[in-house]
Biopython code that builds the backbone (N, CA, C, O; Angstrom):
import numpy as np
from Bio.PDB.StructureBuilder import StructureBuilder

atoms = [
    (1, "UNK", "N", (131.480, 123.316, -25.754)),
    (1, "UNK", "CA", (132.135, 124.087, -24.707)),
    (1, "UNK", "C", (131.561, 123.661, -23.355)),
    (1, "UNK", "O", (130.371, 123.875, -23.120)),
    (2, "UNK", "N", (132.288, 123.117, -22.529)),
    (2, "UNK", "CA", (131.792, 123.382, -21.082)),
    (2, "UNK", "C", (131.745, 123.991, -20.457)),
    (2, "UNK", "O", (132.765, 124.655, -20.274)),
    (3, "UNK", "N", (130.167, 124.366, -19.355)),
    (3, "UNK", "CA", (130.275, 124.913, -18.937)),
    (3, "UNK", "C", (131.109, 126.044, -17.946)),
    (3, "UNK", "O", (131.030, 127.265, -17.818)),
    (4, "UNK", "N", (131.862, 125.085, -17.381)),
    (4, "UNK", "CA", (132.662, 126.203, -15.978)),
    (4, "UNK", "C", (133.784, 127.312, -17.566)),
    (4, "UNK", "O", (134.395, 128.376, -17.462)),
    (5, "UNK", "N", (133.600, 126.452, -18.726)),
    (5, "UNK", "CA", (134.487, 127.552, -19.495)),
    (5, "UNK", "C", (133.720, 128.564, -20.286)),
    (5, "UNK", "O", (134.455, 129.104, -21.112)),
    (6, "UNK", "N", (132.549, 128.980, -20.309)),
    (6, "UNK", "CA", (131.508, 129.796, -20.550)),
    (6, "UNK", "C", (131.516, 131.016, -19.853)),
    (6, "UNK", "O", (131.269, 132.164, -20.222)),
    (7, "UNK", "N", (131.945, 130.400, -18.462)),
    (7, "UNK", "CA", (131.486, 131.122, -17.151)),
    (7, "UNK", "C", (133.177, 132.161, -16.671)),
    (7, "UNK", "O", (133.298, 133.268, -16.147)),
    (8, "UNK", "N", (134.092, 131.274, -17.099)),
    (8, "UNK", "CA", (135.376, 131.537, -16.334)),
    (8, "UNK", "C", (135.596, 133.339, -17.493)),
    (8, "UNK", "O", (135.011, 133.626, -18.537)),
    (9, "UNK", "N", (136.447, 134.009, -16.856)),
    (9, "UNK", "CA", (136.831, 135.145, -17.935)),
    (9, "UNK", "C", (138.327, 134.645, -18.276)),
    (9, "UNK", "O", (138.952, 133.780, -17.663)),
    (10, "UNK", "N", (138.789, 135.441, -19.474)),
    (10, "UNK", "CA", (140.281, 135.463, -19.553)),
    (10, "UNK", "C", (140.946, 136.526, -18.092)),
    (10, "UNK", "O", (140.447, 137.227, -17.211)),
    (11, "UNK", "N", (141.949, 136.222, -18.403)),
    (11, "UNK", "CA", (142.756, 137.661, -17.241)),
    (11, "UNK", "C", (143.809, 137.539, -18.313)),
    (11, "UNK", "O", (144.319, 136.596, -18.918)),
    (12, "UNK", "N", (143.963, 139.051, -18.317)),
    (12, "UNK", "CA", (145.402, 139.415, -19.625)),
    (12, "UNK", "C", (146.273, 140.243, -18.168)),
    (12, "UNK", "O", (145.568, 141.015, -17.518)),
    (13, "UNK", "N", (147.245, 140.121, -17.870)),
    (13, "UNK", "CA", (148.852, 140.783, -16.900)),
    (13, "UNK", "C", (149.312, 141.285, -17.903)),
    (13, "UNK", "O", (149.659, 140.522, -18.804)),
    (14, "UNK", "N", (149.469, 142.783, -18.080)),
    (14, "UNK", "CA", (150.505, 143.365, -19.095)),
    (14, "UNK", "C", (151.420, 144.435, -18.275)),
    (14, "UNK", "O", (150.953, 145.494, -17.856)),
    (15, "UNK", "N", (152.646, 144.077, -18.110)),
    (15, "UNK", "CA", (153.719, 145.120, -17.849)),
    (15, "UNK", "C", (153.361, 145.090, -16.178)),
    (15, "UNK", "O", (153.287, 146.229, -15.718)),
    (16, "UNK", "N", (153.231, 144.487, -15.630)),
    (16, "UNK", "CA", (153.413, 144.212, -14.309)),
    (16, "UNK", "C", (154.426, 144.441, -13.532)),
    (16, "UNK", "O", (154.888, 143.349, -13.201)),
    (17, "UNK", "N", (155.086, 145.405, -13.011)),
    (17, "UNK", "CA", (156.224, 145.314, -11.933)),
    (17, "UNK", "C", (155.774, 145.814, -10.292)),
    (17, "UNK", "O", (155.042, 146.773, -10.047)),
    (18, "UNK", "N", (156.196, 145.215, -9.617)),
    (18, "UNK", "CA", (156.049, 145.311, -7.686)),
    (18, "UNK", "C", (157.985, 145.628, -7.206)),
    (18, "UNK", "O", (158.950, 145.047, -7.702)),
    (19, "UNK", "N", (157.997, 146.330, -6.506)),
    (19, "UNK", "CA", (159.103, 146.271, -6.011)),
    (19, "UNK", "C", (159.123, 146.461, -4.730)),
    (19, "UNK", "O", (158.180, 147.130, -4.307)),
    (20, "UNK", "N", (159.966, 146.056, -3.882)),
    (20, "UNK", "CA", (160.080, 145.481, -2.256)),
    (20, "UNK", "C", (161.499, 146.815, -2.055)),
    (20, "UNK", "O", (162.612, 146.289, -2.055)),
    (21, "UNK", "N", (161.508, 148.254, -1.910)),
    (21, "UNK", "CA", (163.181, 148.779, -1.923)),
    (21, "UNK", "C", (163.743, 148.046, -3.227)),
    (21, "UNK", "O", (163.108, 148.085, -4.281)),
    (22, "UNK", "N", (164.735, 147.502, -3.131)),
    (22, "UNK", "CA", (165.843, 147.197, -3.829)),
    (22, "UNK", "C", (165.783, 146.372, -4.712)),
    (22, "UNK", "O", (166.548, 146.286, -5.673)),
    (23, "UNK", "N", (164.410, 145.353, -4.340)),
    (23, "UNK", "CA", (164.198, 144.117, -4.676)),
    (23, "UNK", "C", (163.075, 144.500, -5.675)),
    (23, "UNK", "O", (162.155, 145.270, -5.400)),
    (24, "UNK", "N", (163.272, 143.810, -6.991)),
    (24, "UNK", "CA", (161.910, 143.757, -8.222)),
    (24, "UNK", "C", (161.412, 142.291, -8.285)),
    (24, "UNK", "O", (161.702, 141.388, -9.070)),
    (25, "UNK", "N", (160.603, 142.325, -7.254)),
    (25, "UNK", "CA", (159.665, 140.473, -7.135)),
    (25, "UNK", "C", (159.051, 140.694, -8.278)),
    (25, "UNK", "O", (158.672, 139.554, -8.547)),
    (26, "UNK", "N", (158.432, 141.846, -9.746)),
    (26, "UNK", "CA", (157.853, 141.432, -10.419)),
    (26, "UNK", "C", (158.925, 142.487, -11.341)),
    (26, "UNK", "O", (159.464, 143.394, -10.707)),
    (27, "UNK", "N", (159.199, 142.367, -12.714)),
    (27, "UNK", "CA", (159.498, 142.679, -13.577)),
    (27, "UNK", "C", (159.184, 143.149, -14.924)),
    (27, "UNK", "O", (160.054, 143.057, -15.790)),
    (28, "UNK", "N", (158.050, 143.637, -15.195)),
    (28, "UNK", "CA", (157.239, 143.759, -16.588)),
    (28, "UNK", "C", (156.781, 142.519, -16.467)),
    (28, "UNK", "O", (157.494, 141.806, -17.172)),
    (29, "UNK", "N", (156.091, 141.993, -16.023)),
    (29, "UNK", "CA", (155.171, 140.779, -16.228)),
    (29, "UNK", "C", (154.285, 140.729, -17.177)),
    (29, "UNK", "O", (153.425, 141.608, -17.226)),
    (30, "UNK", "N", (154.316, 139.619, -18.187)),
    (30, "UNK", "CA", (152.791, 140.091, -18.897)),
    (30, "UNK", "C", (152.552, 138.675, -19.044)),
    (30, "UNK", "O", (153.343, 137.732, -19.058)),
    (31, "UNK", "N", (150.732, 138.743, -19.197)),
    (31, "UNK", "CA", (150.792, 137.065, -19.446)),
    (31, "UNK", "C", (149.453, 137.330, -19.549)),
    (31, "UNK", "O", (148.712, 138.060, -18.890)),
    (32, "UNK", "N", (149.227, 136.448, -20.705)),
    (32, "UNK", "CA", (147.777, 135.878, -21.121)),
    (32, "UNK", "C", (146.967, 134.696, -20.827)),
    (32, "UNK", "O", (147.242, 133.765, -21.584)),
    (33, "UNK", "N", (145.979, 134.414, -19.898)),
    (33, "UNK", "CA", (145.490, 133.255, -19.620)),
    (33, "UNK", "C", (144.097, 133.254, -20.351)),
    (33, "UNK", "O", (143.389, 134.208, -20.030)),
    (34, "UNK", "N", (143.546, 132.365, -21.285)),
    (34, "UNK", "CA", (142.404, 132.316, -21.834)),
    (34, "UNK", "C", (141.722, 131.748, -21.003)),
    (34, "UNK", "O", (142.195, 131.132, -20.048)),
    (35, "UNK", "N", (140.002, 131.928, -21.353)),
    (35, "UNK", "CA", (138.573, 131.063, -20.468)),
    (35, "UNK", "C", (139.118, 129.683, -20.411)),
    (35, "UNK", "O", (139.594, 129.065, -21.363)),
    (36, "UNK", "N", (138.988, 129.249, -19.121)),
    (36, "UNK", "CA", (138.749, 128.337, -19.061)),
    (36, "UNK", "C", (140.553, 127.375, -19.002)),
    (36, "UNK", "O", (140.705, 126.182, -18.739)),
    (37, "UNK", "N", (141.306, 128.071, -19.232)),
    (37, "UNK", "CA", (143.071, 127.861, -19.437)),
    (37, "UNK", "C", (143.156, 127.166, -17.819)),
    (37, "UNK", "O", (142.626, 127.511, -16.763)),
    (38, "UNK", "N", (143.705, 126.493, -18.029)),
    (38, "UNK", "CA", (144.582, 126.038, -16.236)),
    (38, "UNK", "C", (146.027, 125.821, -16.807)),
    (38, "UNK", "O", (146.479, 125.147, -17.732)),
    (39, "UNK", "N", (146.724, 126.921, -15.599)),
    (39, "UNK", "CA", (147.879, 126.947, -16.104)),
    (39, "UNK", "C", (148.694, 126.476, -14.334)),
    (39, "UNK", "O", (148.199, 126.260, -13.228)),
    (40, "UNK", "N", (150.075, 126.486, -14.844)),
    (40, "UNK", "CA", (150.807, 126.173, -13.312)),
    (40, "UNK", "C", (151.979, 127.019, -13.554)),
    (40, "UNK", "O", (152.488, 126.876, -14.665)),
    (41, "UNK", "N", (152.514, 127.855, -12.774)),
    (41, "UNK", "CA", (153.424, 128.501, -11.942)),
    (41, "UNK", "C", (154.734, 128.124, -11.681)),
    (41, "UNK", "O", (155.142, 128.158, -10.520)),
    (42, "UNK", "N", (155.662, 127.666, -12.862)),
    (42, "UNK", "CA", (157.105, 127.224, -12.044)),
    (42, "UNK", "C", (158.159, 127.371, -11.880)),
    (42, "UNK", "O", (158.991, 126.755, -12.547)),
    (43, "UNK", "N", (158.482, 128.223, -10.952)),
    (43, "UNK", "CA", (160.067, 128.774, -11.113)),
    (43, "UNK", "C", (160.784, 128.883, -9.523)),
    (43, "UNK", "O", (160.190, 128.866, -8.445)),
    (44, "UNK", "N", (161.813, 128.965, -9.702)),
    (44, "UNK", "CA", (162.698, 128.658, -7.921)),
    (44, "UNK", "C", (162.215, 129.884, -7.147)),
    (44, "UNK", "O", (161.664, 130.962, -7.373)),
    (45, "UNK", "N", (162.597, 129.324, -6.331)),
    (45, "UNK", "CA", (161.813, 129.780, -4.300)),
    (45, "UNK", "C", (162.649, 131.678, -5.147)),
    (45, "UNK", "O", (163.781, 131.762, -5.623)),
    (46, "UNK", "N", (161.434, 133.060, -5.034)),
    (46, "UNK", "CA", (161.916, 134.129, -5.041)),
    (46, "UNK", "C", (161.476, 134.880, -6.203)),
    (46, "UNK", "O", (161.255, 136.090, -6.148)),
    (47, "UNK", "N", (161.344, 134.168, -7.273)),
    (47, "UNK", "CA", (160.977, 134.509, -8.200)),
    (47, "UNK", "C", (159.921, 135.284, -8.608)),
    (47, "UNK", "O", (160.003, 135.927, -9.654)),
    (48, "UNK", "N", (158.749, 135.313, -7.784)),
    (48, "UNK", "CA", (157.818, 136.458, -8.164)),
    (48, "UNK", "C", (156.439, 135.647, -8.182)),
    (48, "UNK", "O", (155.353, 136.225, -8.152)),
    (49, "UNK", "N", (156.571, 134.321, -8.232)),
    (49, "UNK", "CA", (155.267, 133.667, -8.270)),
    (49, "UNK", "C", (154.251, 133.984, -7.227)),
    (49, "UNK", "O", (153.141, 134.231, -7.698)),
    (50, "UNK", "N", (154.382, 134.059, -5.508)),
    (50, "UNK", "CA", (153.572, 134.679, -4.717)),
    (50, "UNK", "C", (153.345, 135.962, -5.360)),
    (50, "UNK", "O", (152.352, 136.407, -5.935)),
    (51, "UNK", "N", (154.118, 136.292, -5.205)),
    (51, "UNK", "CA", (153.668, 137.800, -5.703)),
    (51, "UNK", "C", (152.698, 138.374, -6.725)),
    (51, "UNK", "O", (152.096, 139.421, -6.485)),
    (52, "UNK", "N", (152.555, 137.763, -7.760)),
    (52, "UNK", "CA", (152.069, 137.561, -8.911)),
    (52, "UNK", "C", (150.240, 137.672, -8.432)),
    (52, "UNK", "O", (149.288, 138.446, -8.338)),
    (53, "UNK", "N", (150.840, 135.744, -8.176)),
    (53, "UNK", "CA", (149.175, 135.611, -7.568)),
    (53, "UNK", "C", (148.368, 136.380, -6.590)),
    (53, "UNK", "O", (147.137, 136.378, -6.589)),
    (54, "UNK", "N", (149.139, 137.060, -5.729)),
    (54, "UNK", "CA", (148.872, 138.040, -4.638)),
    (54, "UNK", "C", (147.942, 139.482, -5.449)),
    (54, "UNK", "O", (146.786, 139.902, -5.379)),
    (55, "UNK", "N", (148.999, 139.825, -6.083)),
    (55, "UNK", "CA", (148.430, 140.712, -7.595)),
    (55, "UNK", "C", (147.018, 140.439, -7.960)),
    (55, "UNK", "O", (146.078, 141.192, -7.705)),
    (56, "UNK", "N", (146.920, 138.924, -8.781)),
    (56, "UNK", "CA", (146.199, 138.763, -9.572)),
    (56, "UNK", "C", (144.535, 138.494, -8.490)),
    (56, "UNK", "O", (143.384, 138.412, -8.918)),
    (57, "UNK", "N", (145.048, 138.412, -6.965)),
    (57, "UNK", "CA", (143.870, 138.076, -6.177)),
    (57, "UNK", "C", (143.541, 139.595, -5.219)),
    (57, "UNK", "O", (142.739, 139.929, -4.348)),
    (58, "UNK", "N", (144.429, 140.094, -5.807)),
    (58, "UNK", "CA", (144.375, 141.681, -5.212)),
    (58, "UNK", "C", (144.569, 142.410, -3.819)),
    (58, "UNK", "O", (144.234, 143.521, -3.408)),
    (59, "UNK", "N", (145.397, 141.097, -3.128)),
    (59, "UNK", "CA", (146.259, 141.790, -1.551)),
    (59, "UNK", "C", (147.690, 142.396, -2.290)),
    (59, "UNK", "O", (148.542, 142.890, -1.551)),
    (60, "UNK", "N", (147.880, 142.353, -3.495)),
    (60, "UNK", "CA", (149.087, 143.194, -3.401)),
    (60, "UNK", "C", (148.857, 144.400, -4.346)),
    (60, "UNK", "O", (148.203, 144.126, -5.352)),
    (61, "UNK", "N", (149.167, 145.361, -4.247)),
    (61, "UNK", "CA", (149.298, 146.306, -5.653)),
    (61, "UNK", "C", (150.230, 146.576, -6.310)),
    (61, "UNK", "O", (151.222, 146.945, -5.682)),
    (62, "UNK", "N", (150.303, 146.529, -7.436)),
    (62, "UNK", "CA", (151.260, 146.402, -8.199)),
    (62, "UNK", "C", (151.925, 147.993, -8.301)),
    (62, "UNK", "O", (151.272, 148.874, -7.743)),
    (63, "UNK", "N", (152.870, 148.282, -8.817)),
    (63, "UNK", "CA", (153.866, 149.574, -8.900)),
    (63, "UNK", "C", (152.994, 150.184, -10.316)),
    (63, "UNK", "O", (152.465, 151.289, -10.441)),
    (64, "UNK", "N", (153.059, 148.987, -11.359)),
    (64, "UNK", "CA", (152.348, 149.594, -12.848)),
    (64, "UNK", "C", (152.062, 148.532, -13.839)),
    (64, "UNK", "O", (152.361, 147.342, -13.737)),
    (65, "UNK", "N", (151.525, 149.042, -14.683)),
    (65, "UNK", "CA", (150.845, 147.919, -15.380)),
    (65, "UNK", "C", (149.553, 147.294, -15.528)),
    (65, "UNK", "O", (148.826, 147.754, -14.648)),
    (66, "UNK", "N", (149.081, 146.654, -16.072)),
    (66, "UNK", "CA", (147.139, 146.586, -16.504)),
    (66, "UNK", "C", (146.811, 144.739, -16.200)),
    (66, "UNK", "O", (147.443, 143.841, -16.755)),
    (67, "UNK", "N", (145.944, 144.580, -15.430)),
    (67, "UNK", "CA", (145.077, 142.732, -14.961)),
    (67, "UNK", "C", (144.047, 143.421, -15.450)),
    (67, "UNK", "O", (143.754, 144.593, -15.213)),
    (68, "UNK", "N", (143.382, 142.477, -16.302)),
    (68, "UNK", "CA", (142.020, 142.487, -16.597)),
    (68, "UNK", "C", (141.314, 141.540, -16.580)),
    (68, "UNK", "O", (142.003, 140.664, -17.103)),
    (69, "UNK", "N", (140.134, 141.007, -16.255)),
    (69, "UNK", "CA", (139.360, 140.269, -16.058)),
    (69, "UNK", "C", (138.610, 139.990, -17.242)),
    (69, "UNK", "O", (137.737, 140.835, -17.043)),
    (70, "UNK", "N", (138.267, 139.441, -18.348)),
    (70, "UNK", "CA", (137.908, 139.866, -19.412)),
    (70, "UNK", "C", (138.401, 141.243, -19.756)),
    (70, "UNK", "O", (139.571, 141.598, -19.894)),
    (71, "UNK", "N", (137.209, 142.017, -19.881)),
    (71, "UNK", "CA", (137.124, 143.494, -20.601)),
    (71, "UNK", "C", (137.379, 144.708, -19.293)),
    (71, "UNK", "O", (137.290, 145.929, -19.426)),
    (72, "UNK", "N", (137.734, 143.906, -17.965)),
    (72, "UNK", "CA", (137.141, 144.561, -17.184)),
    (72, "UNK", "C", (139.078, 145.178, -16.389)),
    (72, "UNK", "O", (139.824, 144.223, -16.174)),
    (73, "UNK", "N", (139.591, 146.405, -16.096)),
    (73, "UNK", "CA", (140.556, 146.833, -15.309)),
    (73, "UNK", "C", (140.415, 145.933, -14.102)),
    (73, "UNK", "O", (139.369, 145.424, -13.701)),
    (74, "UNK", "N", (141.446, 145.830, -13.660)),
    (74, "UNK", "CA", (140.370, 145.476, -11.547)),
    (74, "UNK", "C", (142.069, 145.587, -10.608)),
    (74, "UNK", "O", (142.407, 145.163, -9.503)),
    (75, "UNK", "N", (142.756, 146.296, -11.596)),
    (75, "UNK", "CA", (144.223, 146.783, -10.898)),
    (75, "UNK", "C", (143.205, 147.724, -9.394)),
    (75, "UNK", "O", (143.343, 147.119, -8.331)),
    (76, "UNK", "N", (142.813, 148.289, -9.349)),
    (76, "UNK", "CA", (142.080, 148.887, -8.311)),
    (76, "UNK", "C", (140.790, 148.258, -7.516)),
    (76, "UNK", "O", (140.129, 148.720, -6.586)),
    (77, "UNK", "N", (140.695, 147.115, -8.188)),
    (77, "UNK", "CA", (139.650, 146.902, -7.363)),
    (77, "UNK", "C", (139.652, 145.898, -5.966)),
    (77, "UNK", "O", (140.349, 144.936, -6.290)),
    (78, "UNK", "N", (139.334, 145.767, -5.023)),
    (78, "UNK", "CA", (139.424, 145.403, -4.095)),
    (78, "UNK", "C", (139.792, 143.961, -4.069)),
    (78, "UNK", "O", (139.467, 143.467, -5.148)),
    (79, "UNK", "N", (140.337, 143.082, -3.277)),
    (79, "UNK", "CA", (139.926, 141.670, -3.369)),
    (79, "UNK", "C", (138.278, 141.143, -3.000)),
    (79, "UNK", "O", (137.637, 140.514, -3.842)),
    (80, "UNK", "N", (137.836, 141.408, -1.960)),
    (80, "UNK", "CA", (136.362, 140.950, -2.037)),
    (80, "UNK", "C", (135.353, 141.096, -2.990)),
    (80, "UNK", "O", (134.377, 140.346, -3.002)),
    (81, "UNK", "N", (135.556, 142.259, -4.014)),
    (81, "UNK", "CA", (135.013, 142.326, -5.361)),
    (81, "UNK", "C", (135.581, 141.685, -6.682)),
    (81, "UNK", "O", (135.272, 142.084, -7.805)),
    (82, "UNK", "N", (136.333, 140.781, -6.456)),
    (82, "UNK", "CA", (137.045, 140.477, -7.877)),
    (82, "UNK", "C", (136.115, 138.816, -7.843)),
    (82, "UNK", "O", (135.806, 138.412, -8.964)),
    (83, "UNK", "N", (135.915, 138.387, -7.272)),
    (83, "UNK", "CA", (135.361, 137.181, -7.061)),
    (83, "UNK", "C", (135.703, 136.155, -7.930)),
    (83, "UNK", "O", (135.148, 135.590, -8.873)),
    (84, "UNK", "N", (137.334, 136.021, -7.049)),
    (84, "UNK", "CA", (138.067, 135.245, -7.303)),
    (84, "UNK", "C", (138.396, 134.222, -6.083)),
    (84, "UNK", "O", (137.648, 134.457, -5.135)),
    (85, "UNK", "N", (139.275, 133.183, -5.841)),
    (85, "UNK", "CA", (139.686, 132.166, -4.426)),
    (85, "UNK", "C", (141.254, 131.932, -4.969)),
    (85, "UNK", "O", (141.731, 131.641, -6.065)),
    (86, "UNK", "N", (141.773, 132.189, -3.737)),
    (86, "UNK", "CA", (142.869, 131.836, -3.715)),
    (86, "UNK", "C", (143.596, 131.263, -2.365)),
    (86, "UNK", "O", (143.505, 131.938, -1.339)),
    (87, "UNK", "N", (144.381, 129.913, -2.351)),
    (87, "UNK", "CA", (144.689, 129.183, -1.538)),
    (87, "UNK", "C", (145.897, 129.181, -1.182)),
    (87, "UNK", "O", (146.859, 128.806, -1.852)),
    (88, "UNK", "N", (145.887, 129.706, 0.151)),
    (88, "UNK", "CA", (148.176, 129.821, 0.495)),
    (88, "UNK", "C", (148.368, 128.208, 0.882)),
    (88, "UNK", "O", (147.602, 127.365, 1.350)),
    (89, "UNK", "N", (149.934, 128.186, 0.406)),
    (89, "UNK", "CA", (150.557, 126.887, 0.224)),
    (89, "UNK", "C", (150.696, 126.551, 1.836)),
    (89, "UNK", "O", (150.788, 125.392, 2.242)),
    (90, "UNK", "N", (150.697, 127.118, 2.264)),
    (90, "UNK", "CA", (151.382, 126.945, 4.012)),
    (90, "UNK", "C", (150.445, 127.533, 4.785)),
    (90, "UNK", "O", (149.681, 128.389, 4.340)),
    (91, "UNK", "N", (150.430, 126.986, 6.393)),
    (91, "UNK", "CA", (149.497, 127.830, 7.183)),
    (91, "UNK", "C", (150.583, 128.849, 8.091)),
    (91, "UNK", "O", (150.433, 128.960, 9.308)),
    (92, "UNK", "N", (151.467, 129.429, 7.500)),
    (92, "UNK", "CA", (151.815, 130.350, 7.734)),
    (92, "UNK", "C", (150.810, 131.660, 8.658)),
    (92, "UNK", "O", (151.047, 132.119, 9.775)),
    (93, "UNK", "N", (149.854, 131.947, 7.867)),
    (93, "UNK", "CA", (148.852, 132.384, 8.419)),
    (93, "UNK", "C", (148.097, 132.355, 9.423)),
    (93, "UNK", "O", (147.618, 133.273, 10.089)),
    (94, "UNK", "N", (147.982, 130.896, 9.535)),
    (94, "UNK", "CA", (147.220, 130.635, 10.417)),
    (94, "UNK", "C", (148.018, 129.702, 11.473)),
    (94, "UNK", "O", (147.877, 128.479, 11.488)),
    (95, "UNK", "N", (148.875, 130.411, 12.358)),
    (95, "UNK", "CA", (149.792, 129.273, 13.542)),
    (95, "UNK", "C", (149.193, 128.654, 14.650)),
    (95, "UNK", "O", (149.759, 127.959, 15.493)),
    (96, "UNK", "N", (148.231, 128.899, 14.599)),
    (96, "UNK", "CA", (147.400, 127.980, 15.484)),
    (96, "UNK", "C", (146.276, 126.388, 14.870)),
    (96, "UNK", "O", (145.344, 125.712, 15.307)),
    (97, "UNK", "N", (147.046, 126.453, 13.783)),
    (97, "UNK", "CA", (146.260, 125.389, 12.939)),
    (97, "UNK", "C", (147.677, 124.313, 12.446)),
    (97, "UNK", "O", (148.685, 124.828, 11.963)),
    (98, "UNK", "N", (147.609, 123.398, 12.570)),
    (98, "UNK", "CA", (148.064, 122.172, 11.926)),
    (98, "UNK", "C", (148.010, 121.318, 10.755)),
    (98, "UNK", "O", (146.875, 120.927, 10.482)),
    (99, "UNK", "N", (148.933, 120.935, 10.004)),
    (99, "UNK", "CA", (148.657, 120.599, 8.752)),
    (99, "UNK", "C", (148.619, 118.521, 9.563)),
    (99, "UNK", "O", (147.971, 117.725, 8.884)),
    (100, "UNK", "N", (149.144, 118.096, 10.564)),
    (100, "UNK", "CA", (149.418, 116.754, 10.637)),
    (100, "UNK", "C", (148.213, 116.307, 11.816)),
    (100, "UNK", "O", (148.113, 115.136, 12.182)),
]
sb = StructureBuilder()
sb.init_structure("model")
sb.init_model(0)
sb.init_chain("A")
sb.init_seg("    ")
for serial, (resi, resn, name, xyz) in enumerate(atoms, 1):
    if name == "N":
        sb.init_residue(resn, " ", resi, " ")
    sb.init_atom(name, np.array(xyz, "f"), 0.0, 1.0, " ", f" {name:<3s}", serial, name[0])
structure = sb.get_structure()
């Protein structure tokens, strides 16, 4: 076993839904990622993938449903305590910065 997969936890998504009004960006989501798993994300522009990850890094809260970190809830727990990284695709964020 290598290390960084010793170290990494599973995260189990069960029954996940977010809704925007009218709009359901998440739907009963459930999904199992094992230690150490690298997985990829692919479905057309709308689908729920920001959203998801937003969830799973904890700027969004979900409507209902259980993320666990291993053994651990962390639907409530803050993002600066989950000690996790997550990278936006665009500097949307940041308009005073340049990608060229």
């Amino acid at each position: 076993m290598r290390s960084h997969e010793r170290d990494a936890l599973p995260i189990s998504i069960k029954g996940v839904a977010k809704t925007y009004g009218a709009v359901h960006a998440l739907d009963d989501v459930s999904l199992e990622v094992k230690s150490g798993e690298f997985i990829t994300l692919l479905e057309p522009s709308g689908s729920g993938k920001t959203t998801l990850l937003m969830v799973i890094a904890g700027f969004t809260r979900p409507d209902c449903g259980s993320l666990k970190f291993g053994d651990r809830e962390v639907i409530r727990t803050p993002p600066h305590l989950r000690d996790l990284g997550m990278t936006f695709q665009s500097y949307a964020l940041f308009p005073h910065m340049t990608c060229c």
